[in-house]
C-alpha positions as a printed Julia matrix, in Angstrom:
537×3 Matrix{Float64}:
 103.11   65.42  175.81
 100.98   68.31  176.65
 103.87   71.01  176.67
 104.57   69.74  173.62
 101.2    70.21  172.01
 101.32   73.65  173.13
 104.49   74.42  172.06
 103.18   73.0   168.46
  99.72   75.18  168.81
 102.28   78.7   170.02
 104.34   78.03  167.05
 101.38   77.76  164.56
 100.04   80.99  165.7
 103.22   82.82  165.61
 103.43   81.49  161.86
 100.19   82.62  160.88
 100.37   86.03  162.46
 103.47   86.22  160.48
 101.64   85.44  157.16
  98.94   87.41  158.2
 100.37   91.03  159.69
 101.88   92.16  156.24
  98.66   91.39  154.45
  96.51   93.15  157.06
  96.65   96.98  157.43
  94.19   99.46  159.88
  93.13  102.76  158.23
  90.73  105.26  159.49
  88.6   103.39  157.31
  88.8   100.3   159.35
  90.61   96.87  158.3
  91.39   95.94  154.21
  93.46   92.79  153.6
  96.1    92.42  150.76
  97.23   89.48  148.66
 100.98   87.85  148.89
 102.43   87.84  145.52
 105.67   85.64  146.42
 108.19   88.2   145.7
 105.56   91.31  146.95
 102.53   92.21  148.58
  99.89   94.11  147.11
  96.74   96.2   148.27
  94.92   97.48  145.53
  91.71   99.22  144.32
  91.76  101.13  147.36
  88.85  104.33  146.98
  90.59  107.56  148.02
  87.61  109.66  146.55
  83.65  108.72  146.57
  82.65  107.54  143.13
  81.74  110.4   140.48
  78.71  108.94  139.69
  75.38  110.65  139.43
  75.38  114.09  140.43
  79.09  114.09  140.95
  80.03  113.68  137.76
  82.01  116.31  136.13
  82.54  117.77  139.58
  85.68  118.3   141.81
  86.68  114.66  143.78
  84.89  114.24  147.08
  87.09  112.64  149.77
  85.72  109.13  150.04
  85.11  109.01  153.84
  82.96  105.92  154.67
  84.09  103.4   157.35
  84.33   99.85  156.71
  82.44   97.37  158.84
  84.11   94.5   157.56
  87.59   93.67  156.24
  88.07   95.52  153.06
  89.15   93.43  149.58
  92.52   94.94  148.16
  93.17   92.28  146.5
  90.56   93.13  143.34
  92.93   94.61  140.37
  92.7    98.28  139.59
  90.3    99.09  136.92
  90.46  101.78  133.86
  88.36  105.01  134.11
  86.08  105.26  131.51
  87.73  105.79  128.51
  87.68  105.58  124.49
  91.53  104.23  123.89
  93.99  103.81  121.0
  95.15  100.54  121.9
  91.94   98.71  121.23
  92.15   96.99  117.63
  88.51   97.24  116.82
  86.17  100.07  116.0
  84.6   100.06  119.4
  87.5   101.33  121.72
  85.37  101.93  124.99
  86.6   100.53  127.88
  86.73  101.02  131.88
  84.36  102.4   134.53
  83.26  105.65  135.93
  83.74  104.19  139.21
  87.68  104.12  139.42
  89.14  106.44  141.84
  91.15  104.52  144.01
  95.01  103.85  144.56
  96.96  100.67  144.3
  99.68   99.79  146.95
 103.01   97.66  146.24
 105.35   96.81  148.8
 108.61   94.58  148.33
 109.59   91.81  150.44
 112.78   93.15  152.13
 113.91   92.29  155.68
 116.75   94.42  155.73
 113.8    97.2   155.85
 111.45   98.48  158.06
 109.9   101.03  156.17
 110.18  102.08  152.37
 110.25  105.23  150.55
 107.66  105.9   147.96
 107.0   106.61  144.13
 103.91  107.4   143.4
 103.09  107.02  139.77
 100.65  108.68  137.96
  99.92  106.84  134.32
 100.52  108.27  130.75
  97.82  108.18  128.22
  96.87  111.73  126.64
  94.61  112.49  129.44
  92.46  110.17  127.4
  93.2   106.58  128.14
  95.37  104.54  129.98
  95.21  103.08  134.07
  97.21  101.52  136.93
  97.09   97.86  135.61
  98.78   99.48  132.49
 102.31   99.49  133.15
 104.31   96.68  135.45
 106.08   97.04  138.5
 107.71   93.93  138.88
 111.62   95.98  138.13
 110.61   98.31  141.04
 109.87   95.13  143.19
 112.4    93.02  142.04
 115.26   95.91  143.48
 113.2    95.68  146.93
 113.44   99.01  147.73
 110.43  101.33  146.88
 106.94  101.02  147.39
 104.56  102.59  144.48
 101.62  103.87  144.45
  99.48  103.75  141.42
  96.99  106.6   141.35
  93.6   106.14  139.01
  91.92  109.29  137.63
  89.06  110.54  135.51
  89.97  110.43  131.97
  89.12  112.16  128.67
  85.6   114.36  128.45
  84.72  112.72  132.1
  88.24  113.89  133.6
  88.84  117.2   131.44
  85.61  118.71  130.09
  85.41  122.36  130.95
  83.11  125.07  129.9
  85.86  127.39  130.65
  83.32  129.13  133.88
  82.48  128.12  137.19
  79.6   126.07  136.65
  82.4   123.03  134.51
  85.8   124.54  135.17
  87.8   121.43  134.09
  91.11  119.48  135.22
  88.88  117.15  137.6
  91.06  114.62  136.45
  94.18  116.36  137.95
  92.12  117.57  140.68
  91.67  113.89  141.55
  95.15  113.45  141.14
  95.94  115.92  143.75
  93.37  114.08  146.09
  95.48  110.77  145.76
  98.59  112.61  146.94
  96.98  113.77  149.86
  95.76  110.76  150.6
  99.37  109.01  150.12
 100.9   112.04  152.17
  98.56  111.04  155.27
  98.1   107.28  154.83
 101.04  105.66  153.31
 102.64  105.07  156.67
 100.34  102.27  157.59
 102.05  100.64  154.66
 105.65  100.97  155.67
 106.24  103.54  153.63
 107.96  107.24  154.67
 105.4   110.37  154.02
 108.77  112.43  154.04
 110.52  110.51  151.34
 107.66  110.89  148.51
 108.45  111.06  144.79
 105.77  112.08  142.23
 106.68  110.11  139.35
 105.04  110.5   136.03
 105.09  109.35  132.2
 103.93  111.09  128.95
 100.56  112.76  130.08
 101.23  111.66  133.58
 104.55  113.53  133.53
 102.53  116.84  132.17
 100.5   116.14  135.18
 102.69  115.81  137.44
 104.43  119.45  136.51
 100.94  120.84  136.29
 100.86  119.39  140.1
 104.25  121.48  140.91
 102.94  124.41  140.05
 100.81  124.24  143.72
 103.39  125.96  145.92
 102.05  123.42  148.57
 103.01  120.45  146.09
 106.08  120.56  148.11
 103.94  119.32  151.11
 103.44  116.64  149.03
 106.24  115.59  147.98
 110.56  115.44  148.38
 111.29  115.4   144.75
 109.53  115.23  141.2
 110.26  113.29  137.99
 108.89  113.84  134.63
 109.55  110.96  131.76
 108.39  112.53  128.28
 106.11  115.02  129.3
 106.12  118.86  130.65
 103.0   120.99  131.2
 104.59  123.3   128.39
 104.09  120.58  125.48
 101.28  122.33  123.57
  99.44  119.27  123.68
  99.2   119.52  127.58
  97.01  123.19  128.0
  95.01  123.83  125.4
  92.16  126.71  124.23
  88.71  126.09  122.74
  87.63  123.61  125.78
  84.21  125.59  126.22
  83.57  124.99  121.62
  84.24  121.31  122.44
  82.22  120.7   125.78
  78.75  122.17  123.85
  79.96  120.33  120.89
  79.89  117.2   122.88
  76.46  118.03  124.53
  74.9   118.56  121.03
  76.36  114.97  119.99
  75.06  113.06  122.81
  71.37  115.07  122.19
  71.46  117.63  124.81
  70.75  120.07  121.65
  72.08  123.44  120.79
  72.11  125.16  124.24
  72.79  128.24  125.94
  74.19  128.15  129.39
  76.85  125.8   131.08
  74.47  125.0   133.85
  72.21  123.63  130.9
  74.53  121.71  129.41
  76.16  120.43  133.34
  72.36  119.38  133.62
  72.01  118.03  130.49
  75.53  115.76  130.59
  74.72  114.29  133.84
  71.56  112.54  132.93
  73.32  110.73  130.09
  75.24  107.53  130.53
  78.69  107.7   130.97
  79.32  104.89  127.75
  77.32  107.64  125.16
  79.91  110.77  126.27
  82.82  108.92  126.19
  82.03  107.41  123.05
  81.39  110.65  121.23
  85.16  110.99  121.74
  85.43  109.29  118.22
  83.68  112.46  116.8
  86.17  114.56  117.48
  88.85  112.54  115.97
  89.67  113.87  112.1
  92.42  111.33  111.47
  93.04  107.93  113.15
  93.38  109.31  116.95
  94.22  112.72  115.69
  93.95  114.76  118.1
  94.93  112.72  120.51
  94.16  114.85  123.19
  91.17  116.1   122.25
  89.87  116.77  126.24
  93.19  117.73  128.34
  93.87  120.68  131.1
  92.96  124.08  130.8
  93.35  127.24  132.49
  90.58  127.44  134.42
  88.14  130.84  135.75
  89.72  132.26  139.31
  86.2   131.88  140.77
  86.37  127.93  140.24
  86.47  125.67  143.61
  89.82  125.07  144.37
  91.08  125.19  140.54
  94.59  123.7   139.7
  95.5   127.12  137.73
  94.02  130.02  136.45
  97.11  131.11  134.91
  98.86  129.23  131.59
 101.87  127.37  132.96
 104.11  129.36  131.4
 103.06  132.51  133.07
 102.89  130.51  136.81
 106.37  129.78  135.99
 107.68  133.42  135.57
 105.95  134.34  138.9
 107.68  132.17  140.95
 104.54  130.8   142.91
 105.46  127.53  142.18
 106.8   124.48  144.25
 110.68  124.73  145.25
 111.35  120.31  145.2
 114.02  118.93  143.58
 113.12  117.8   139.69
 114.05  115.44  136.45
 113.08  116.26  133.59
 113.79  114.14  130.24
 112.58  113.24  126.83
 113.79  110.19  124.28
 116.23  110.99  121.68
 113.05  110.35  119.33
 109.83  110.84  121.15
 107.77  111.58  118.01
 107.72  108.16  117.12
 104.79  108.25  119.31
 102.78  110.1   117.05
 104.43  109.91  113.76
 104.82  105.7   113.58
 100.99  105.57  112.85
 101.59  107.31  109.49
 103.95  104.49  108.44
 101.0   102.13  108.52
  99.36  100.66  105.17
  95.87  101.21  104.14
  93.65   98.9   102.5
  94.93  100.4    98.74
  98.86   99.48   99.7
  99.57  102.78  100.4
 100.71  104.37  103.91
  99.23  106.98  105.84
 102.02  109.54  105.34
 100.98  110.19  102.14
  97.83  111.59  103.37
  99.72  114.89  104.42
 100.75  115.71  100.8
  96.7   116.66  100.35
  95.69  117.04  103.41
  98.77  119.05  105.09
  96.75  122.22  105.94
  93.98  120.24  107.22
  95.57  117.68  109.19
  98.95  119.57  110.4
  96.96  122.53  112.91
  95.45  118.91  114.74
  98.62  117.12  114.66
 100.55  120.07  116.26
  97.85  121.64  118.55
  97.77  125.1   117.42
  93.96  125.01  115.85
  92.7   126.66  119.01
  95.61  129.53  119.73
  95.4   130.59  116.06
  92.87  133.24  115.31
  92.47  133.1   112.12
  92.73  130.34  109.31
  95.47  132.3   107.48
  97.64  131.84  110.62
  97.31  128.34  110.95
  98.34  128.16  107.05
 101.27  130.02  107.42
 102.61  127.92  110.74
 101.76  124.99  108.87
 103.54  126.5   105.81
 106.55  127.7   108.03
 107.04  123.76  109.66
 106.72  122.11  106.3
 109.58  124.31  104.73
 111.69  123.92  107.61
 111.46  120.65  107.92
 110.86  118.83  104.98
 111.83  121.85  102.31
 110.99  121.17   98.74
 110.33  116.77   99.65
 106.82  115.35   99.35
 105.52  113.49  102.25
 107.05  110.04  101.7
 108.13  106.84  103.7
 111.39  107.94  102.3
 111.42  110.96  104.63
 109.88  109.26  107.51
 112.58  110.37  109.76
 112.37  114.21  108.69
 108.43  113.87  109.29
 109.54  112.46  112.62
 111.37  115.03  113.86
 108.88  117.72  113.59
 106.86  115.52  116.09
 110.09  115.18  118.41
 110.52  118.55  118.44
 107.13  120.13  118.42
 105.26  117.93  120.75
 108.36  117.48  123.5
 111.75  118.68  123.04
 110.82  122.06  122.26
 108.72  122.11  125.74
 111.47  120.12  127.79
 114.39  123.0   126.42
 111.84  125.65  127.57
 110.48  124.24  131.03
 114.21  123.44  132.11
 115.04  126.99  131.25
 112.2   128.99  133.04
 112.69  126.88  136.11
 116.34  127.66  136.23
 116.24  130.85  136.14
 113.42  131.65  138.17
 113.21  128.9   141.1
 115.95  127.73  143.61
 115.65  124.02  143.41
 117.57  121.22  141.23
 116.2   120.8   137.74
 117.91  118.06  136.36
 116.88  117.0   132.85
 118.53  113.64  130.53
 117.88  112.49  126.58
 117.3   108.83  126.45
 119.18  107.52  123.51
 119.21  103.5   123.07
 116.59  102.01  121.09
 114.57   99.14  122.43
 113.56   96.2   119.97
 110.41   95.96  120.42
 109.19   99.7   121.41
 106.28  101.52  120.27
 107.31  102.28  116.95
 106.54   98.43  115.86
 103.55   98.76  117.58
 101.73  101.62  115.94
 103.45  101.95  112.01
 102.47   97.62  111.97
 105.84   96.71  110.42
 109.13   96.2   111.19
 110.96   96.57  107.93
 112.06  100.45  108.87
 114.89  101.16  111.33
 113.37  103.09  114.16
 115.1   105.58  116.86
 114.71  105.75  120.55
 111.04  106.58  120.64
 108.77  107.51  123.41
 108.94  105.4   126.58
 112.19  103.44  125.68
 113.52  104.53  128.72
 109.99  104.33  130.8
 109.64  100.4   129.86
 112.69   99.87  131.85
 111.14  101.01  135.0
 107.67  100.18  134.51
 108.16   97.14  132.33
 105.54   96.16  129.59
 105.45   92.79  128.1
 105.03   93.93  124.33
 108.96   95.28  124.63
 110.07   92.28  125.84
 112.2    90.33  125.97
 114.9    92.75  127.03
 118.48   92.31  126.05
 121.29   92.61  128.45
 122.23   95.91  128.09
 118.43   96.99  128.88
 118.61   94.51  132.18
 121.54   96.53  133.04
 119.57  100.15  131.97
 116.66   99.05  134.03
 118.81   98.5   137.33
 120.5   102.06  137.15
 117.27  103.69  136.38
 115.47  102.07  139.4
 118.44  103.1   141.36
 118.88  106.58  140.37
 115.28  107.03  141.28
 116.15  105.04  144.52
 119.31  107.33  145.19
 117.19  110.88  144.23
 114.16  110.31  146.77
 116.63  109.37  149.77
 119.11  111.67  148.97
 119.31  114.7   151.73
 120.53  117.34  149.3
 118.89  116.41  145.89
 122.06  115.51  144.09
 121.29  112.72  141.84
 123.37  110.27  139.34
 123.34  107.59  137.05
 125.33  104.62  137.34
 128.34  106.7   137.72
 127.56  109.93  136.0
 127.2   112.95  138.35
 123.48  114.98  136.64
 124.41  118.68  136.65
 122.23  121.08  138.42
 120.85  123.4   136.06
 119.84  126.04  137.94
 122.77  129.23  137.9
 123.98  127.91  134.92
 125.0   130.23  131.39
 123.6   127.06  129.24
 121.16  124.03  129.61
 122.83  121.11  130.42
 121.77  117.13  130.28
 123.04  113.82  130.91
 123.07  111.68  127.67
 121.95  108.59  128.57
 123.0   105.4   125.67
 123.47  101.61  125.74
 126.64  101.58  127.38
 127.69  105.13  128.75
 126.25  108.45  129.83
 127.84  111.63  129.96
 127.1   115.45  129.6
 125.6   117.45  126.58
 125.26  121.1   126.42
 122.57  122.63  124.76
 123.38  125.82  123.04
């Protein structure tokens, strides 16, 4: 009898250590304990930087560095940085905390595995909104093969405020990026996962991000390989001029007065609270969120601490000081429905936003295109807005009858334009892969629906079609089979492309060409049922 009671007691230990151990994980923190979620474990809201709160704020990321006495909670869900976002239905749109630097962990249940590789995903948003709880990785988890990491990162004037000098230089939010991948580079291995299978995996802004990020030549430290959904650091959305106008424009808003130095106006910023500066976002909106990246990256001064560039992307590019990793680059077949689905939407007199351009063209088009800070003077912003209209929309009025024409310009201004260039300085100048695809299979329920409030126009393939398959959201469900099918050879070509040992990569059984060497561009078309090659001439 008293065998067996110990035999009972071993057996109970050995099945709580078993429950426990995946949970538990030592850092040189100390202890933090995750949470089982049945089909994956999680270990989130985990600080990689000390807060930028008081006298931090709107400074380079501190590496957080305190020990923990006690078992640390990863079980709390991510939250937002601070932020004033679209996607909030009411006039006051602020949301989040300043306290939000920290990574979130997701690990699949697989016992065929030991250890994992890793994507590490940083969000979308217009370097204004946006967060790790965002976007779902229950397809990731589902496959059992990846673990992600989620990173969290100052947003809007907190992240990307720059007086263009030393004293604010800007990009703190990519600066904290950069910390996060460090931090995933030297702790992800107490996780299961491999530090020398890493892919940097972004959307939208997050994709601008992470090409900003490959223009470190150490990136490739960081990282094995580098994918880019909807978003390149040449979109002229992603760098833009006239930071240091904006910054003392947001200081005189929040009553720091009309000032004179940056040190001033660093002073001045830091004593008010966060909610008042992020809020004065709204002022520098001229037409629902028009611009919507009104705080972004900048080149920043060569005597900043440890800037992310001092050079415009395009110029890093052509110097070759850039990371050598294998990358994927891509855009939807109709990525302007990002932007240009908000004009379909009604206004209280019946009528629909797009016909707001027919008076307001000149105004309105320099903001929606992001060249009313590299034009220096107004009769050069009238003649590129002149020069679009005519070649896009010739003699037609602005009308929901030429919503697609209206369309395109977004497509191509605000991505395609940027993808076609990137792809091309990178294969001519570096020795890596650059592999690039266009996304072409509409999703029911994408953003289009979402942002023109209607569903009685046929929309295209719009911006994150393609992105919702990997990181699934609930508002484009439910998915039909074809998209099941999409998601699966997504998750495995990203699978495939961090493991692979030469950085070929396919999908489903499509070979991607490597552009580099080659006379023309060329991409894999990606539709509902097939995928093949498209040359771009």
């Amino acid at each position: 009898m008293k065998d067996n009671i110990i035999l009972i007691t071993l057996l109970c230990v050995g099945t709580a250590s078993a429950f426990t151990l995946p949970l538990l994980v030592e850092l040189p923190h100390g202890k933090l304990r995750g949470r089982d979620n049945e089909g994956y474990y999680s270990y989130e809201s985990i600080p990689y930087a000390e807060p930028p709160l008081g006298d931090l704020r709107f400074e380079a990321p501190q590496k957080y560095d305190r020990q923990w006495n006690e078992i640390f909670d990863a079980t709390m869900p991510p939250v937002r940085c601070m932020q004033w976002t679209q996607f909030i239905h009411q006039e006051d749109k602020l949301t989040g905390s300043e306290d939000c630097l920290t990574v979130s962990i997701y690990k699949p249940k697989n016992s065929s595995r030991t250890t994992f590789p890793v994507l590490a995903y940083v969000h979308g948003g217009c370097f204004m909104f946006g967060g790790q709880i965002e976007d779902g990785h229950e397809p990731i988890m589902a496959e059992g093969n990846l673990i992600v990491v989620k990173i969290g990162y100052r947003l809007g004037p907190l992240g990307f405020l720059s007086t263009g000098d030393s004293q604010i230089p800007g990009n703190n939010g990519l600066k904290d990026q950069r910390l996060a991948l460090q931090w995933i580079k030297e702790n992800i291995a107490s996780f299961g996962g491999e530090p020398e299978n890493i892919m940097v995996f972004g959307y939208s802004a997050g994709a601008a991000a992470v090409h900003l990020q490959m223009l470190q030549e150490d990136f490739e430290d960081l990282a094995k390989v580098a994918v880019t959904i909807s978003g390149n650091a040449l979109n002229p959305w992603v760098v833009q001029e006239g930071g240091r106008r904006r910054a003392f424009e947001m200081g005189r808003i929040v009553g720091c007065g009309l000032l004179s130095t940056s040190l001033d106006l660093k002073n001045c910023l830091k004593s008010k609270d966060a909610e008042q500066i992020v809020t004065a976002v709204r002022q520098f909106l001229v037409f629902g969120y028009v611009p919507f990246t009104p705080f972004g990256p900048v080149v920043e001064p060569e005597d900043a601490t440890n800037p992310i560039i001092t050079q415009h992307p395009i110029e890093i590019i052509k110097s070759g000081k850039f990371a050598q990793v294998p990358w994927l680059i891509s855009n939807a077949q109709e990525d302007g429905i990002y932007n240009a689905a908000s004009l379909l939407a009604r206004q209280p007199n019946g009528k629909e936003l797009i016909e707001e351009l027919n008076s307001r063209w000149f105004e309105l088009a320099p903001h929606l295109f992001f060249y009313r800070d590299s034009m220096k003077t107004i009769e050069e912003m009238d003649e590129r807005s002149r020069e679009l209209r005519q070649e896009y929309l010739g003699n037609q009025s602005f009308s929901v009858d030429n919503y697609i024409d209206v369309e395109r310009i977004f497509t191509d201004i605000l991505f395609v334009n940027g993808t076609k260039r990137s792809i091309d300085l990178h294969r001519r100048i570096g020795k890596s892969p650059v592999y690039g695809y266009v996304y072409d299979n509409p999703t029911d329920l994408g953003n289009f629906f979402w942002l023109a409030k209607r569903n009685d126009i046929q929309s295209g393939t719009g911006h994150g079609d393609d992105f919702y398959h990997i990181f699934e959201n609930e508002l484009t469900k439910p998915w039909r089979p074809d998209e099941m099918l999409i998601s699966k050879n997504l998750i495995k070509m990203l699978e495939q492309f961090i493991q692979s040992d030469n950085g070929s990569l396919r999908y489903d059984n499509c070979e991607f060409p490597d552009n580099v060497g080659k006379e023309k561009i060329q991409l894999l078309s990606i539709k509902r049922s097939s995928c093949g090659i498209i040359e771009l001439s």
